[in-house]
VMD Tcl script that draws the C-alpha trace (Angstrom):
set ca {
  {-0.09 -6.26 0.48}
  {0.95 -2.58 -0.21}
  {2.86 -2.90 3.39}
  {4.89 -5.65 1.90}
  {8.53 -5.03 2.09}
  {8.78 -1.72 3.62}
  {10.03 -1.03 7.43}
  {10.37 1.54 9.12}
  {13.12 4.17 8.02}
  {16.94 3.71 10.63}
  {15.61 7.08 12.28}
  {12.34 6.20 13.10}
  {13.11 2.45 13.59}
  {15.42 3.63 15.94}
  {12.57 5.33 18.40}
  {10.93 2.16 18.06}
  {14.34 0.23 19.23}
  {14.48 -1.72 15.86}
  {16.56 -2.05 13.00}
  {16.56 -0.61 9.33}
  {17.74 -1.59 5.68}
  {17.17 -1.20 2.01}
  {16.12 1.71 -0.15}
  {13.78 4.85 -0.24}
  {10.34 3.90 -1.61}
  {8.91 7.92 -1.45}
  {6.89 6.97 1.22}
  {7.99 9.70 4.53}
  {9.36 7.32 7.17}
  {9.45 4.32 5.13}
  {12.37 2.57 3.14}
  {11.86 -0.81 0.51}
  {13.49 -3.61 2.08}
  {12.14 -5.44 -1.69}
  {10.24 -4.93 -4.14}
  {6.48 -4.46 -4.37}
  {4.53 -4.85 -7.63}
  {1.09 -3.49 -5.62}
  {2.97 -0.81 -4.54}
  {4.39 -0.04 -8.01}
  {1.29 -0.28 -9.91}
  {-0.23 2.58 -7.89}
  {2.91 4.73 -8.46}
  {1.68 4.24 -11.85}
  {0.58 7.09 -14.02}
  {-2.93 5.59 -14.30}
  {-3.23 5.32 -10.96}
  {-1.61 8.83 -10.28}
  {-4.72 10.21 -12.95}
  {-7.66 9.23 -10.79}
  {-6.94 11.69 -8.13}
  {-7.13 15.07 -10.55}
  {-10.33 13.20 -12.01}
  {-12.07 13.04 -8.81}
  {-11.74 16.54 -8.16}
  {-11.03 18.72 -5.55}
  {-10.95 16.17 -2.99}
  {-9.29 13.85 -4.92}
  {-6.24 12.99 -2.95}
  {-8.55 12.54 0.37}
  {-11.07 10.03 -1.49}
  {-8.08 7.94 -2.63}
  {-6.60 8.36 0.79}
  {-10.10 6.86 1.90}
  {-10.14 4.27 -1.09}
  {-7.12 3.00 0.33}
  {-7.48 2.62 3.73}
  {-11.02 2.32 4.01}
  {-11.78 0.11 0.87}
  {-11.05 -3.38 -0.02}
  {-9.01 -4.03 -2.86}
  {-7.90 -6.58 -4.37}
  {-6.24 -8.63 -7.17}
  {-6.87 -11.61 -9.11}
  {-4.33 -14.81 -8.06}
  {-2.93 -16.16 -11.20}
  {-2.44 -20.08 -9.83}
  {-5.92 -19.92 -7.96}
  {-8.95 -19.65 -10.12}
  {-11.20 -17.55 -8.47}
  {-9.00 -16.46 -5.80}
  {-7.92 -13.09 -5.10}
  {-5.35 -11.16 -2.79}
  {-6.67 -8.31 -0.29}
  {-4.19 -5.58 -1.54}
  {-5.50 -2.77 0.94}
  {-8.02 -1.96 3.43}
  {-9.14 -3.24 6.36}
  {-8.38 -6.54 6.72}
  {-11.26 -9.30 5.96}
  {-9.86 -11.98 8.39}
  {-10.99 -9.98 11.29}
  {-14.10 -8.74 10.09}
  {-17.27 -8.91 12.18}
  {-19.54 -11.46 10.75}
}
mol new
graphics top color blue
foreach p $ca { graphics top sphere $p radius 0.5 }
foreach p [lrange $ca 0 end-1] q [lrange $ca 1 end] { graphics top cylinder $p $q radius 0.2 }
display resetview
């Protein structure tokens, strides 16, 4: 989910013989094609705390976190159900 609506910036698209659109999102390489509440509520200043909190190897641990962890988010219309926000993805886990 925290892919959703980014591509590839017209430069690096380019290499990869695509095509670009929309906005900077502050993410190198990257541009925000629409927006992206997941995305947005990690930009947030809560989110940008946890980092200084953890310490000195803050930024790698939520680097890790991220791509490492599952996380998710409650679906409002689906009791119970949840969306896989980042991490590796559960659908092709081993079982």
């Amino acid at each position: 989910m925290l892919c959703h609506g980014l591509q590839r910036t017209k430069a690096t698209f380019q290499q990869a013989g695509g095509i670009s659109g929309g906005g900077g999102c502050g993410i190198p390489g990257l541009v925000s094609v629409f927006p992206n509440e997941y995305v947005e509520a990690m930009k947030s200043p809560a989110w940008a705390e946890i980092p200084r909190l953890l310490g000195d190897s803050g930024d790698q641990l939520m680097i890790d976190l991220i791509l490492r962890c599952g996380l998710f988010a409650p679906v409002a219309s689906i009791e119970g159900g949840h969306y896989q926000i980042s991490g590796p993805s559960f659908a092709y886990a081993h079982k």
